[in-house]
C-alpha positions as CSV (number, residue, x, y, z in Angstrom):
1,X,-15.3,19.1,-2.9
2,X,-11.7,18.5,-2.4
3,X,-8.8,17.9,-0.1
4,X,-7.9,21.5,-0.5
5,X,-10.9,23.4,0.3
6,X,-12.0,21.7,3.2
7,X,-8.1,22.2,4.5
8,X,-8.7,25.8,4.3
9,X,-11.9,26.1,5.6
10,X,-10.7,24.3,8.6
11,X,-7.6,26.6,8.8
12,X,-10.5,29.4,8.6
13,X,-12.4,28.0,11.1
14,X,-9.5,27.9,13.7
15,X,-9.2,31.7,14.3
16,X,-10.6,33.8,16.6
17,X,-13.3,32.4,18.7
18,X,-13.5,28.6,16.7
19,X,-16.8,26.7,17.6
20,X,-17.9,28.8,20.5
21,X,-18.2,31.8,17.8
22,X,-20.6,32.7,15.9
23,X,-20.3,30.0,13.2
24,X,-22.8,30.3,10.6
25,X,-21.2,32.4,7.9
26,X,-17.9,30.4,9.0
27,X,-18.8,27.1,8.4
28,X,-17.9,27.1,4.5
29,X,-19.9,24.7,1.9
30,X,-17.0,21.6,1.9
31,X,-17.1,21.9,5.8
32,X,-21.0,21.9,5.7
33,X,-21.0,19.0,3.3
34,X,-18.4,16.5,5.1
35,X,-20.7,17.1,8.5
36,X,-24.4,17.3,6.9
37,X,-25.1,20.5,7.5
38,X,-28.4,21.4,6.0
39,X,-29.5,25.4,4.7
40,X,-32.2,25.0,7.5
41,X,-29.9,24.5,10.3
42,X,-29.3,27.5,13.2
43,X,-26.3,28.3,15.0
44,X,-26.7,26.0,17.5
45,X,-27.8,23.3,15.3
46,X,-24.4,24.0,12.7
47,X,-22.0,24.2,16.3
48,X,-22.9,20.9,17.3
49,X,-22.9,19.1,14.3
50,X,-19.1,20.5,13.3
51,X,-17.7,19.8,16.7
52,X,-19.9,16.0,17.2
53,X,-18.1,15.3,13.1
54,X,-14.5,16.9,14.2
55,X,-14.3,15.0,17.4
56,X,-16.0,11.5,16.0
57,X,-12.8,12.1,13.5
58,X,-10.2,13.4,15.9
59,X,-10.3,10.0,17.8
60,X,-8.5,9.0,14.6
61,X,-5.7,11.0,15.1
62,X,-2.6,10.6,16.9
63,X,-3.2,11.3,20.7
64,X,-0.7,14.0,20.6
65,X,-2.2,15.8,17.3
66,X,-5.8,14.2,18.5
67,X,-5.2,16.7,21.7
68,X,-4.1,20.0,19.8
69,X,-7.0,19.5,17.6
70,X,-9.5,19.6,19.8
71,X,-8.1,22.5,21.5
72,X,-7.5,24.6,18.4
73,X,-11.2,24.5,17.3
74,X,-12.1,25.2,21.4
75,X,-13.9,22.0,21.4
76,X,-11.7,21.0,24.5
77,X,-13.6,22.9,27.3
78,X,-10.4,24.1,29.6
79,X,-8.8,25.9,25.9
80,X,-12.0,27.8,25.0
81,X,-10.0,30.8,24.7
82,X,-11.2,33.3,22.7
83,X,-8.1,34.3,20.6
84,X,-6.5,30.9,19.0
85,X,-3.0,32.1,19.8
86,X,-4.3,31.8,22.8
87,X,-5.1,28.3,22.9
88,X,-1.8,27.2,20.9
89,X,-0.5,28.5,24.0
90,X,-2.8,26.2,26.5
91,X,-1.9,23.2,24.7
92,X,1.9,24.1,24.5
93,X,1.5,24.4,28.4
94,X,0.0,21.0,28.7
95,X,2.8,19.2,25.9
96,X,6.1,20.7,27.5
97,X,6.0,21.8,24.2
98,X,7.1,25.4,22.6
99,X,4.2,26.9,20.7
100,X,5.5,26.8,16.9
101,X,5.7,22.8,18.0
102,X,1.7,22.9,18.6
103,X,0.9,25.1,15.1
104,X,2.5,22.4,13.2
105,X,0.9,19.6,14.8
106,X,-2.6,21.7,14.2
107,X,-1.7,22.4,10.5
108,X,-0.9,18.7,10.2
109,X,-4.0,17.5,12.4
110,X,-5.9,19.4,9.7
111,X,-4.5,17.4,6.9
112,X,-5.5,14.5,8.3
113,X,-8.9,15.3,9.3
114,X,-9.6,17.2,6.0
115,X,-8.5,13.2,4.7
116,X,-10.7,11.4,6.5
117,X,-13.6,14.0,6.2
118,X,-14.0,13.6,2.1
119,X,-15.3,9.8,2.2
120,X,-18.6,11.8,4.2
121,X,-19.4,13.6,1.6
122,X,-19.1,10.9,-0.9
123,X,-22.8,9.6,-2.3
124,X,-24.3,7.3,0.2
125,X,-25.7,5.5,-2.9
126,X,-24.0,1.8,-2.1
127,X,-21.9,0.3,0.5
128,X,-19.6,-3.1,0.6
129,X,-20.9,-5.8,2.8
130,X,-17.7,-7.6,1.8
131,X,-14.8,-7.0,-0.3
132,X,-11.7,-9.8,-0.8
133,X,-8.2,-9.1,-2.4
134,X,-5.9,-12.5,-3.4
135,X,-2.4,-11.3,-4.8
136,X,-0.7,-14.0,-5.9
137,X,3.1,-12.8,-6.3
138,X,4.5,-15.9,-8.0
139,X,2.6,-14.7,-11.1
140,X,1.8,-11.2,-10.2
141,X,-2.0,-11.2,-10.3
142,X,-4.8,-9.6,-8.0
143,X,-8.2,-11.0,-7.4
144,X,-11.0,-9.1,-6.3
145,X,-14.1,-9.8,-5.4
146,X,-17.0,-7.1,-4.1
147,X,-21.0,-7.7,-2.7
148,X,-22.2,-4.3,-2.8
149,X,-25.7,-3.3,-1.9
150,X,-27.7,-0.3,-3.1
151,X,-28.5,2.3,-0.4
152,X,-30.9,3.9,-2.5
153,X,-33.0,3.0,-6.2
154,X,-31.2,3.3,-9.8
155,X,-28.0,2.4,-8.6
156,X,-25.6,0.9,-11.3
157,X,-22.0,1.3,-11.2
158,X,-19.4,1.6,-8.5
159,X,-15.2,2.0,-8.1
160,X,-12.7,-0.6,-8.2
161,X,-10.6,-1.2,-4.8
162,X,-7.6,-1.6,-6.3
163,X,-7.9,-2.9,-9.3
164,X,-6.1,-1.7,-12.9
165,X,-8.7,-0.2,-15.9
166,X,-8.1,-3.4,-17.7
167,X,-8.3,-6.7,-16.1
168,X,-10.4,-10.0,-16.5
169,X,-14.0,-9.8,-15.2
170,X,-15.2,-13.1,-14.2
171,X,-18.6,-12.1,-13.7
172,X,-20.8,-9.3,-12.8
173,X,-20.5,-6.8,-14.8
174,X,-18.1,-4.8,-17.2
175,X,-15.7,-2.5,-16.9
176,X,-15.0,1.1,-17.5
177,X,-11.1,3.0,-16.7
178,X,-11.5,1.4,-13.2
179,X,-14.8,1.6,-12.9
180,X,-17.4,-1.5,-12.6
181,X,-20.8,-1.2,-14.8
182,X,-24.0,-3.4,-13.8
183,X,-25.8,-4.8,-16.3
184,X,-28.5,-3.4,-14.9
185,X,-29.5,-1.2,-12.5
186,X,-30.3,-2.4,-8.5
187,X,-33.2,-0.9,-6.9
188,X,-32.5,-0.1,-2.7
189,X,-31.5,-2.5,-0.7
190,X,-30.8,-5.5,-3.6
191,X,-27.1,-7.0,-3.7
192,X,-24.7,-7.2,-6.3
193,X,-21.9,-9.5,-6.6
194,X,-18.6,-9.1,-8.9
195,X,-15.3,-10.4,-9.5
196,X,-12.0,-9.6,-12.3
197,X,-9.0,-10.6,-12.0
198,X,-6.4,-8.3,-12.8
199,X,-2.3,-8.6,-13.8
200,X,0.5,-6.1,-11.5
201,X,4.0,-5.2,-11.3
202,X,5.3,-6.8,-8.2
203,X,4.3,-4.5,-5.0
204,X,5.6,-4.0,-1.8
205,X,2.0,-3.5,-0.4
206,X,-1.6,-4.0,-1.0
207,X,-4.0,-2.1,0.8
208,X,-7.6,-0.9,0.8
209,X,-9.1,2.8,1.2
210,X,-12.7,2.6,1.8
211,X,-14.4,5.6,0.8
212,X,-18.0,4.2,1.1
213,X,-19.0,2.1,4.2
214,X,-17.2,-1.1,4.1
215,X,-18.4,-4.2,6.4
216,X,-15.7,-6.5,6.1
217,X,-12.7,-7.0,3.8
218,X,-10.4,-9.7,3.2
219,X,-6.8,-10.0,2.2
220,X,-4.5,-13.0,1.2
221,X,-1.1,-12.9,0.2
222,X,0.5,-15.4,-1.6
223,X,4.3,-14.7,-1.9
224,X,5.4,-18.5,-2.7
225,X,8.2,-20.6,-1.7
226,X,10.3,-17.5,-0.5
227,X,8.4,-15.2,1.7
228,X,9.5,-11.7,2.4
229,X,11.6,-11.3,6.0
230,X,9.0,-9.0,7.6
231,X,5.2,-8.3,6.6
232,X,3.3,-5.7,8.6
233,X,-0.5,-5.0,9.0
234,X,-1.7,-1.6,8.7
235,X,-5.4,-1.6,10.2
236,X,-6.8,1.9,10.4
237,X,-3.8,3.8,9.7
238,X,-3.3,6.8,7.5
239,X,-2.2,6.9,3.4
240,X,0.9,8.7,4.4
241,X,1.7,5.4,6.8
242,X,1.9,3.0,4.0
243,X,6.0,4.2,3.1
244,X,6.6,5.5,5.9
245,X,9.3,3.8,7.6
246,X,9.1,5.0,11.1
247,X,5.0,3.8,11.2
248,X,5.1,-0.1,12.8
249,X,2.4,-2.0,12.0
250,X,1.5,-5.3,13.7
251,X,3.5,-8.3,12.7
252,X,2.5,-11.2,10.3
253,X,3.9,-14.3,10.1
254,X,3.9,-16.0,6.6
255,X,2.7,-19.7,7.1
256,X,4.4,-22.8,5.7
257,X,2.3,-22.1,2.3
258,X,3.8,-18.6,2.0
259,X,0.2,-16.8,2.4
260,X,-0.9,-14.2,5.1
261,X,-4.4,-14.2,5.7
262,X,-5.6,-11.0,7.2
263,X,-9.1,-9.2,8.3
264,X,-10.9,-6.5,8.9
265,X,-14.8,-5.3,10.1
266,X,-16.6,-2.2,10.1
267,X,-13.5,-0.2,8.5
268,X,-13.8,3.3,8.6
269,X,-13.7,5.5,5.3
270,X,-10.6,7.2,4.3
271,X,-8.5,4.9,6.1
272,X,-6.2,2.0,4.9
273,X,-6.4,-1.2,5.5
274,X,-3.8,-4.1,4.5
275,X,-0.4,-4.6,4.6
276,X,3.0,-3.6,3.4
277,X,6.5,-5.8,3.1
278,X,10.2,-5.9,2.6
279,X,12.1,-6.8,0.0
280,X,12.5,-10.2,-0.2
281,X,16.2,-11.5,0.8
């Protein structure tokens, strides 16, 4: 499954009648796959799992893109319309806005969710209990460390954070174009521990895209005797946030040993976590 698909299923999904329809040859597989939709599942059964999965991810969103979601896919209960132009028009109504305003922020809405949909399909063979990131910018270097545990038996490899295809492992494990191999493989519920250290070009940010369950993660900066003028957290934000200008992120402040320390708990799949710079002076 990818980006794509799932976009245009959703854009599908959108017309005529949306969730209070008659959704079952509607629903298409990617759609089906990112909100566990099984072949033995009714109407009824399909309806409420799409619109639980599309709201649990709309409160992601934007409020004002959150708000013409929900109304596009008639999940919002004063815009079950039954035509979707019809609806577009309901939510320009209630954003003083014209309705060509409203289709672009649905199109883009759909992006987004289509983004943070993928990481549920992902296999649910392994999660992070705790994942730490060290760049050390005097010497461009990254550490990373991972404790992973095995949701289910014969698990034995899982993906780098951020890490390049060839670094130094320290232990755990080798390495495989970005990939970390086990030595052998865990059986449910056992924990795994690894760590490589790996050389980079200078950044401007470092962040983290869970795309499995993540309990905590921690991040350390280390920019040396002359610290960049402004350092800004993104916690939850979207991929598209991480250059974009106009998106603020909360403050740091770099302490007398030029490090940030930041983190984060129970992170949410698909979106980033970490923090971006400026240039230093």
């Amino acid at each position: 499954m990818d980006r794509a698909e799932l976009v245009r299923e959703l854009k599908a999904l959108r017309k005529g009648r949306a969730l209070t329809g008659r959704v079952e040859d509607r629903v298409g597989p990617a759609l089906r796959s990112a909100c566990h939709v099984s072949e033995s599942d009714g109407m009824v059964t399909i309806r409420a799992k799409v619109t639980d999965r599309l709201s649990e991810l709309a409160a992601h969103l934007p409020e004002d893109l959150r708000e013409v979601a929900l109304a596009a896919f008639a999940i919002t209960p004063e815009a079950r319309h039954p035509l979707y132009q019809d609806r577009v028009k309901w939510a320009a109504l209630r954003a003083d806005r014209d309705p060509r305003t409203v289709r672009r922020r649905v199109d883009e809405a759909i992006e987004l969710l289509a983004e943070l949909a993928l990481p549920a399909a992902a296999s649910g063979s392994w999660h992070v209990t705790s994942l730490t990131l060290a760049l050390v910018l005097d010497e461009p270097c990254v550490f990373e460390q991972h404790r992973v545990v095995a949701d289910q038996d014969g698990f034995r490899s899982f993906d780098l954070a951020v890490g390049a295809a060839e670094g130094m492992v320290l232990y755990g494990g080798t390495l495989a174009k970005g990939t970390v191999e086990l030595p052998a493989p865990l059986s449910r519920g056992e924990s795994w521990e690894f760590a490589a250290v790996f050389p980079v070009e200078p950044p401007s940010h470092l962040v983290y895209v869970p795309r499995h369950r993540c309990e905590a993660f921690n991040l350390r900066l280390r920019f040396g005797k002359e610290g960049p003028p402004e350092v800004l957290a993104l916690d939850g934000a979207f991929e598209r946030d991480v250059s974009d200008p106009r998106y603020r992120g909360r403050t740091l402040q770099v302490d007398a040993a030029g490090e940030v320390h930041l983190q984060f708990r129970h992170l949410t799949p698909g979106l980033v976590y970490g923090a971006r710079w400026a240039d230093q002076p």
